[in-house]
LOZAKE-437378 format. One line per 10 residues: their letters; for each residue x, y, z of C-alpha. Coordinates in pm, 1 decimal, decimal comma. Example, Ala and Ser with C-alpha at 12.3 -4.5 7.8 and 13.67 -1.06 7.14 Angstrom:
BEGIN
as	1230,0/-450,0/780,0 | 1367,0/-106,0/714,0
***
This chain:
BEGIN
xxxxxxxxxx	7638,3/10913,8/11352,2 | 7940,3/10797,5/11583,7 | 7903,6/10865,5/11986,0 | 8030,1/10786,8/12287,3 | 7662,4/10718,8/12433,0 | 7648,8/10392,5/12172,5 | 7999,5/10249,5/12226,4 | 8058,2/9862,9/12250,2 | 8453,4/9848,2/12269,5 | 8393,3/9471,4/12328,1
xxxxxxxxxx	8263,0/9417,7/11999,5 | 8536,9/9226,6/11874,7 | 8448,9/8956,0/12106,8 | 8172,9/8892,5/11906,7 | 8214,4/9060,7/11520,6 | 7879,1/9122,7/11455,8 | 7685,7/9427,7/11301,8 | 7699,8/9686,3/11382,0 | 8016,3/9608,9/11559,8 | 8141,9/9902,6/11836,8
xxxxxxxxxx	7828,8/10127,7/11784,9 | 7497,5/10039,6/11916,2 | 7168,8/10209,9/11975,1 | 6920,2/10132,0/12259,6 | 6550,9/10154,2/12262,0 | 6404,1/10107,6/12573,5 | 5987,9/10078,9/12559,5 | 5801,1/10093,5/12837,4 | 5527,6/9723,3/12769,5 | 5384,6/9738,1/13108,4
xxxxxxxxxx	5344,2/10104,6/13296,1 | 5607,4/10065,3/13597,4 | 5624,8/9661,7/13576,1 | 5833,0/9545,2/13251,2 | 6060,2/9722,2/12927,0 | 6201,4/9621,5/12682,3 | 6549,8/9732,9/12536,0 | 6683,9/9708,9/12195,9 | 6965,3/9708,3/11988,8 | 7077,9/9525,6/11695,7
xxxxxxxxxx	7258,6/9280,3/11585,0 | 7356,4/9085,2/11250,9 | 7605,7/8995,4/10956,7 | 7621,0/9092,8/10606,4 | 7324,4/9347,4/10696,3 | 7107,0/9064,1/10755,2 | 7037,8/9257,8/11111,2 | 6729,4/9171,9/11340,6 | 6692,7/9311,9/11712,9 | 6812,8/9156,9/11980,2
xxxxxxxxxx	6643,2/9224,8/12303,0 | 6656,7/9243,6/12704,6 | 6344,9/9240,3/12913,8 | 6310,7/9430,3/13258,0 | 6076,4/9310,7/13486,1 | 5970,6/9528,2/13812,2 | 6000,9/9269,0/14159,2 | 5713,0/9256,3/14362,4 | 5946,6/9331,7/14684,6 | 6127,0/9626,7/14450,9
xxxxxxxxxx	6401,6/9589,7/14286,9 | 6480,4/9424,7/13892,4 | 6490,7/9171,1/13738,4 | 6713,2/9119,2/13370,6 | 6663,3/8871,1/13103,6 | 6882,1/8785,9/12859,5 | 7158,0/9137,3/12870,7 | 7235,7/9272,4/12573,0 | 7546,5/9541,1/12491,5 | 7636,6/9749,6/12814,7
xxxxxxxxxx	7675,1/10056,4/12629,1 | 7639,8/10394,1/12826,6 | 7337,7/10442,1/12676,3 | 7199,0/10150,4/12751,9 | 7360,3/10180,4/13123,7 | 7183,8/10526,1/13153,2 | 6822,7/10380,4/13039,5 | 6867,8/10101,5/13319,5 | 6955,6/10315,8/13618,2 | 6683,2/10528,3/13532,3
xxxxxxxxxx	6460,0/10207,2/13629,8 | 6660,9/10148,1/13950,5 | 6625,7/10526,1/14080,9 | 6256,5/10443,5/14038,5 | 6211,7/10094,4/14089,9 | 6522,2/9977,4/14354,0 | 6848,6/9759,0/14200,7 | 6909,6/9557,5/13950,1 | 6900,1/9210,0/14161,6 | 6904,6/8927,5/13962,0
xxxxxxxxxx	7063,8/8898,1/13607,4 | 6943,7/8587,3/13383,9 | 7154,6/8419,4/13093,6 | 6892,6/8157,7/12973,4 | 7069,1/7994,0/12718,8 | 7373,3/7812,1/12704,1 | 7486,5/7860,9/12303,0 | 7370,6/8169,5/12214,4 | 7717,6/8405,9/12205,9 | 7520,9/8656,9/12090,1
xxxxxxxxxx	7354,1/8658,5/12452,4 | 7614,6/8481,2/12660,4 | 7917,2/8775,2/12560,1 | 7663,8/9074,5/12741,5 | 7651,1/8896,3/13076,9 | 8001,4/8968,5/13216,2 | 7984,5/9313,7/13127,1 | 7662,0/9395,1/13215,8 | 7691,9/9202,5/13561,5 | 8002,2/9471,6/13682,3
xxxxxxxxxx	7777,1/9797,0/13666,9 | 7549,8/9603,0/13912,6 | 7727,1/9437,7/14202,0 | 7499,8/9368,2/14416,1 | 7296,4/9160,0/14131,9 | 7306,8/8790,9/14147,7 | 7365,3/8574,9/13830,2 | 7196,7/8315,0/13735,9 | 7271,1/8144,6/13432,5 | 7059,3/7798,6/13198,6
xxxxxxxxxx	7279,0/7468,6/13336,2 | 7543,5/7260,6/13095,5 | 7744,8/7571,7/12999,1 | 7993,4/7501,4/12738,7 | 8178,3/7728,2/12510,2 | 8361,5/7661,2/12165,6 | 8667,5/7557,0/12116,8 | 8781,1/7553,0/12455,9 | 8557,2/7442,8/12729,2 | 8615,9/7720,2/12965,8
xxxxxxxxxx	8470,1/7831,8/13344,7 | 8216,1/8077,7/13328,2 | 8471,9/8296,5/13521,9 | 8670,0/8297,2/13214,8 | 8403,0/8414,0/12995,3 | 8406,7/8761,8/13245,0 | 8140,2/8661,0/13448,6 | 8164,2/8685,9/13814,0 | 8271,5/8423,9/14066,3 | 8108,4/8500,1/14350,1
xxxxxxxxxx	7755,7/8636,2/14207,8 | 7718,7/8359,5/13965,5 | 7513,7/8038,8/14030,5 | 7300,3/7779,8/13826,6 | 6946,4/7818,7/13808,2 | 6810,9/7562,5/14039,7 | 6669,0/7252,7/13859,0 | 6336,2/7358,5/14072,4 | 6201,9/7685,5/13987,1 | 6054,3/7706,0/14359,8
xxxxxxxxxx	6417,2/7708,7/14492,9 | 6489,8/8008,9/14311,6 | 6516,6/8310,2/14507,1 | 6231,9/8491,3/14259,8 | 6028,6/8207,6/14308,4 | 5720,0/8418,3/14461,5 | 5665,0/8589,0/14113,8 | 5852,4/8351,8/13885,2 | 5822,8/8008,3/13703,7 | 6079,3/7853,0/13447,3
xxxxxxxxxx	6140,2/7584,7/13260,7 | 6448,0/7437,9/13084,5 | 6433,7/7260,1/12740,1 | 6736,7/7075,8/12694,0 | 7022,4/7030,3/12654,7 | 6972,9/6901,5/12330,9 | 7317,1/6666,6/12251,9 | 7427,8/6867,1/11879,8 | 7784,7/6642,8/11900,0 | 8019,3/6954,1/11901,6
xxxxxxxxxx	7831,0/7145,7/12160,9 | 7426,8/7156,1/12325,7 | 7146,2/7321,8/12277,5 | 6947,8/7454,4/12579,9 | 6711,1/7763,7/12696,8 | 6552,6/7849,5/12960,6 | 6201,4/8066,4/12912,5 | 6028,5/8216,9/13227,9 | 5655,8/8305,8/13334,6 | 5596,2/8624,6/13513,0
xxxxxxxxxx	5305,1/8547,5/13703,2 | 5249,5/8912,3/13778,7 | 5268,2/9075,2/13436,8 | 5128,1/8723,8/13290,1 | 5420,1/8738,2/13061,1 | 5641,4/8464,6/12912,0 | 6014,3/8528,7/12834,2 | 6193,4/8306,3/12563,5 | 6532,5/8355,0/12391,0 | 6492,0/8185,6/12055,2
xxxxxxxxxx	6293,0/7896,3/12076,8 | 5989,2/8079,3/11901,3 | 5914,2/8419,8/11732,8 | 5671,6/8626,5/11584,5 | 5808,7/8784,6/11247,6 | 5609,3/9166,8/11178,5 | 5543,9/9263,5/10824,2 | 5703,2/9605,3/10853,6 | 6092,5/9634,6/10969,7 | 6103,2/9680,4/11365,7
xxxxxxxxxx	6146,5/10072,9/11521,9 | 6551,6/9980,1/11645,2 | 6604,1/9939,4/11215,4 | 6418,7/10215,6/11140,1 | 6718,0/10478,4/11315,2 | 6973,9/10367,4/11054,7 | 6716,2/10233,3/10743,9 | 7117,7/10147,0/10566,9 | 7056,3/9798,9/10599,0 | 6703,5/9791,2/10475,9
xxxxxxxxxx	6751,7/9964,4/10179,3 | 7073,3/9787,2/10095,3 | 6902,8/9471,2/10112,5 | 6592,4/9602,0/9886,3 | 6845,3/9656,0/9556,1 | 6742,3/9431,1/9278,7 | 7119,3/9466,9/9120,4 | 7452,7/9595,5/9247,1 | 7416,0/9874,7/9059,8 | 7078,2/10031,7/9171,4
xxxxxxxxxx	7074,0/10317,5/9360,7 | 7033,6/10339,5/9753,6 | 6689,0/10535,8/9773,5 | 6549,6/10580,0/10118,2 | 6194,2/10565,3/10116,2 | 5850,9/10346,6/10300,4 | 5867,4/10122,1/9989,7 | 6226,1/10023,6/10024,6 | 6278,3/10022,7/10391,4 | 5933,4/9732,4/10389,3
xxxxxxxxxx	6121,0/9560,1/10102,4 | 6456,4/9487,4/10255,2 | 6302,9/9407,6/10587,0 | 6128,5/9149,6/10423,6 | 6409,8/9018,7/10234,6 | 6580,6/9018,7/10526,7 | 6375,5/8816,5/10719,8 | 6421,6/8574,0/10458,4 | 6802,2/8557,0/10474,1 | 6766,5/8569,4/10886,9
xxxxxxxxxx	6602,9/8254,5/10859,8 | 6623,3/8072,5/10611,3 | 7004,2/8165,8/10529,8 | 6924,2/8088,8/10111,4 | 6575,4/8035,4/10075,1 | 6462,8/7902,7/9771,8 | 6350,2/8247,5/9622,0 | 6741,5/8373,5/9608,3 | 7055,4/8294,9/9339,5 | 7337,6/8327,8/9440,6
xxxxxxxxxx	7562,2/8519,0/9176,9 | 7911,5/8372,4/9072,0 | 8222,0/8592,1/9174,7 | 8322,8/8694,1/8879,4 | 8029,0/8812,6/8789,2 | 7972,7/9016,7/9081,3 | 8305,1/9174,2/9094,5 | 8223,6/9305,3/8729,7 | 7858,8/9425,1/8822,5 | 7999,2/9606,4/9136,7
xxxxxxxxxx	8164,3/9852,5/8889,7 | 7848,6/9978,3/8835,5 | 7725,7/10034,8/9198,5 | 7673,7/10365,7/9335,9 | 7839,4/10290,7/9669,5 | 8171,9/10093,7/9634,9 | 8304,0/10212,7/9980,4 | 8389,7/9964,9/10234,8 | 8013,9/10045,0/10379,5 | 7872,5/9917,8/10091,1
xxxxxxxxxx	8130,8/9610,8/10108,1 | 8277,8/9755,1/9774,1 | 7960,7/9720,0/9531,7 | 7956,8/9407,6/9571,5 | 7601,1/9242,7/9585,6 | 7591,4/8892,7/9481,6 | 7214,7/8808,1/9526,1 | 6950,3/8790,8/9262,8 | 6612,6/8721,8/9402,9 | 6362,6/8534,0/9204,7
xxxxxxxxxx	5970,0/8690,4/9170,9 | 5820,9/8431,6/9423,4 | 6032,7/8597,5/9726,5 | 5727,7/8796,6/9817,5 | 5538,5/8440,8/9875,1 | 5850,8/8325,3/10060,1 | 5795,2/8610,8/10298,9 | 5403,4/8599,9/10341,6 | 5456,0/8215,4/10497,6 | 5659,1/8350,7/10746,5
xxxxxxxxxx	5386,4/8608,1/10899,8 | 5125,8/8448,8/11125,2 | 4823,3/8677,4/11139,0 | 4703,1/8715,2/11427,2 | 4995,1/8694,6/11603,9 | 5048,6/8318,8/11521,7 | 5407,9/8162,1/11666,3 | 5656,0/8004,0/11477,8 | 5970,8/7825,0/11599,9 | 6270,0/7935,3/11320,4
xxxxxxxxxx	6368,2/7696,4/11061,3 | 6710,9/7608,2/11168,7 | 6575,9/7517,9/11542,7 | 6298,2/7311,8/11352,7 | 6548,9/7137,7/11066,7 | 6917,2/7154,0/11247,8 | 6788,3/7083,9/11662,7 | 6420,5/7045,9/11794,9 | 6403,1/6718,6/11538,4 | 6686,6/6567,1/11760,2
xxxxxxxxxx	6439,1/6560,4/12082,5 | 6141,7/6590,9/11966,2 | 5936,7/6428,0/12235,9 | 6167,2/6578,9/12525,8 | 6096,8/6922,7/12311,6 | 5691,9/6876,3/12272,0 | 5683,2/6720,3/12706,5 | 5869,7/7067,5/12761,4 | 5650,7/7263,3/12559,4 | 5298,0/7088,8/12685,7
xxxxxxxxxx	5438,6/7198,7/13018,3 | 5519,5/7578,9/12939,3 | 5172,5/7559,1/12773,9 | 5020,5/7458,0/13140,6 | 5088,1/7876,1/13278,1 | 4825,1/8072,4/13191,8 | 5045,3/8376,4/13000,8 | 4879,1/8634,7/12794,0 | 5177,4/8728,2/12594,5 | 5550,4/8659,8/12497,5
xxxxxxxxxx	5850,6/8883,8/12489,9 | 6105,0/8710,4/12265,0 | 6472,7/8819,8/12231,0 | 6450,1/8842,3/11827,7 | 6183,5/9010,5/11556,8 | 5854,7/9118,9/11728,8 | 5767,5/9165,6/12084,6 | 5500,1/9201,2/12268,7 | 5293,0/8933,1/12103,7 | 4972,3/8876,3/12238,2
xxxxxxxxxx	4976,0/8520,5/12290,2 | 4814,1/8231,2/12451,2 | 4941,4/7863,0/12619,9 | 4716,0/7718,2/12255,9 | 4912,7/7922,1/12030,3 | 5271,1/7818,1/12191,3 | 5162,2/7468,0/12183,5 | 5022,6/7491,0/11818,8 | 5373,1/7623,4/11684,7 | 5565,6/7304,9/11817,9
xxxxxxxxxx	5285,2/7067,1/11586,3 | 5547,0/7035,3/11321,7 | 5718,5/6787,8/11575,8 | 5391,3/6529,4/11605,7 | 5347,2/6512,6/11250,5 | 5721,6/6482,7/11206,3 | 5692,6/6164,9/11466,3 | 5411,2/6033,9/11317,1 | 5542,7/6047,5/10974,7 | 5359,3/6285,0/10830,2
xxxxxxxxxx	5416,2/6593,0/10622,7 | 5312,6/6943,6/10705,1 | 5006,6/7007,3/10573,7 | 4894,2/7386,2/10427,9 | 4678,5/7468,2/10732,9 | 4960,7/7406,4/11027,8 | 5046,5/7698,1/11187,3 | 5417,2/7547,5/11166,7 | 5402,5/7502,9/10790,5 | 5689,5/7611,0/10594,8
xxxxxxxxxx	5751,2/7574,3/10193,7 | 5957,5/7268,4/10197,2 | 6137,7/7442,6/9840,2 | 6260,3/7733,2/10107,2 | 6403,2/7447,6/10338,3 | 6616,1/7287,1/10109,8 | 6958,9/7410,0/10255,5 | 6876,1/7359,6/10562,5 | 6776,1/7035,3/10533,3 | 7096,2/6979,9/10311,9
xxxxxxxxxx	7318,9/7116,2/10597,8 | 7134,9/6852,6/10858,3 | 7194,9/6557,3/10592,2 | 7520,8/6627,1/10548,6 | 7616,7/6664,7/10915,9 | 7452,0/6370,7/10957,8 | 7637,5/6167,9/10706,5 | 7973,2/6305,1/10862,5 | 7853,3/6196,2/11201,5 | 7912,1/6530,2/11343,6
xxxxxxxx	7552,9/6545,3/11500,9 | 7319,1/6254,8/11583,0 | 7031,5/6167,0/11338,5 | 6729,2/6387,1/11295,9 | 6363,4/6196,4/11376,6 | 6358,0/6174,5/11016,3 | 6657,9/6024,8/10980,2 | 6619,0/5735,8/11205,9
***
């Protein structure tokens, strides 16, 4: 289904799924004080949501973190807020490498004028350096959040905190996650998730990507049903984060172009039959160490193999101070949201970095504790960026 109401002609700025057509799900967490808004986002059908959060200002008026895809959908779902609530007044970019956030500000930012920017300090861009004008957003409403959260204008109802920036060599990693004191909320962009066992409700309007993703072969047939849409979630949680975990083969070529003969869809949607996975029987395993029952936290692979292991004392001081706020649950920009957590729980999921400082491996009963077999690439990519000196040395490597 194609319409107007979804349409991201921008897309190209950023090629990812699903490209110039996005739904929006707006959810109402808090009655008349904070939503949530969804769309997603991904490559190869590996799609997860991404996610803005509205809060409701305790003078009236909004408050935006982390805009995703202006669509006129989207649009329409915000100024239904405003007609409510009072204007969008402050937007927040609080990270400075995620394009998948940073491309939305600019766009979103002109349907509001009279909101102020405020965006995570040390922007940089790839390959070019460029002003943040250049990137579309504007000159004279944009400004740097204030190294003190108290000389932020929000400051009455807001703390934040800044982790980073992390030195990567070609670029920085930095975000900034806030506290609603009001709500008791905490915002983050990346730095941890919570990953559900069934596939999020944004995924569930176009299951395509679920059930391609739950094929066993490239020439199965695309059947829409419970079974399938929970089994390429899964999978695809997998692929989100662990890009080749070690559950999946990877298929040669040649042998894929001669198995997608035999698939059912060989249109460009279904990227011509081809399907060069194979997933070994221990991928259901794979996927049960990602949940966290109860609502357990876990900071993503590549932040703990490929970044947080460059600082990781900077990165555990930050944490031990977002842990100080007494929130009762975290909205994330990826996977679940709400999750009903507490300052323990977002302290626990950073333990992989003490026992990574003090030498020792992650035992079975961390809350951080990954199969090392499923980290192998990862830990592959960091060794050999390493060796080439394009990044600085790990805490394992030193």
């Amino acid at each position: 289904m194609r319409s107007r109401d979804f349409s991201w002609p921008w897309w190209p700025a950023a090629p990812l799924y699903p490209y110039g057509q996005r739904r929006t799900l707006r959810r109402e967490v808090i009655k008349d004080t904070l939503w949530t808004f969804d769309q997603l986002q991904g490559i190869l059908y590996v799609v997860v949501p991404i996610r803005m959060t509205v809060v409701k200002l305790e003078g009236g008026g909004l408050l935006i973190y982390a805009p995703v895809a202006p669509t006129p959908e989207c649009i329409r779902l915000v100024r239904e807020l405003v007609t409510q609530h009072g204007d969008v007044k402050y937007i927040i970019l609080p990270t400075i490498s995620g394009i998948e956030h940073k491309v939305f500000v600019g766009p979103f930012a002109r349907y509001f004028q009279q909101a102020q920017v405020f965006v995570a300090p040390s922007q940089w861009s790839f390959p070019l350096n460029l002003p943040l004008t250049w990137l579309g957003l504007p000159a004279k409403r944009t400004h740097i959040l204030p190294e003190d959260s108290s000389q932020a204008p929000f400051s009455n109802q807001f703390d934040y905190a800044t982790l980073g920036p992390i030195y990567l060599g070609p670029g920085r990693f930095s975000e900034v996650v806030f506290f609603d004191r009001r709500s008791r909320t905490l915002l983050v962009t990346d730095i941890v998730v919570s990953v559900p066992e069934r596939p999020p409700e944004i995924l569930e309007l176009d299951p395509y990507p679920l059930l391609f993703h739950a094929r066993d072969y490239a020439g199965d047939e695309i059947i829409d049903n419970e079974t399938n849409r929970l089994k390429g979630w899964q999978r695809i949680c997998l692929f989100s984060l662990y890009f080749r975990p070690n559950t999946l083969e990877t298929v040669p070529f040649i042998q894929a172009f001669r198995e997608a003969k035999t698939a059912p869809e060989r249109s460009l949607k279904g990227y011509f039959g081809l399907f060069p996975f194979r997933w070994k029987s221990g991928w259901k395993k794979s996927f049960q160490s990602l949940l966290h029952q109860q609502k357990r936290l876990l900071v993503a692979p590549i932040l703990q193999t490929l970044i947080l292991n460059r600082a990781p004392i900077e990165t555990l001081i930050w944490a031990e101070w977002v842990a100080n706020w007494q929130f009762e649950q975290i909205v994330a920009c990826h996977f679940d949201s709400p999750v009903v957590a507490k300052p323990d729980q977002f302290r626990e999921a950073f333990s992989f970095l003490q026992k990574r400082l003090s030498g020792d491996k992650l035992g079975k009963n961390s809350t951080s504790y990954l199969p090392e077999e499923d980290l192998e690439l990862l830990k592959e990519i960091d060794k050999n960026l390493t060796k080439l000196r394009i990044v600085p040395p790990s805490v394992e490597q030193v």
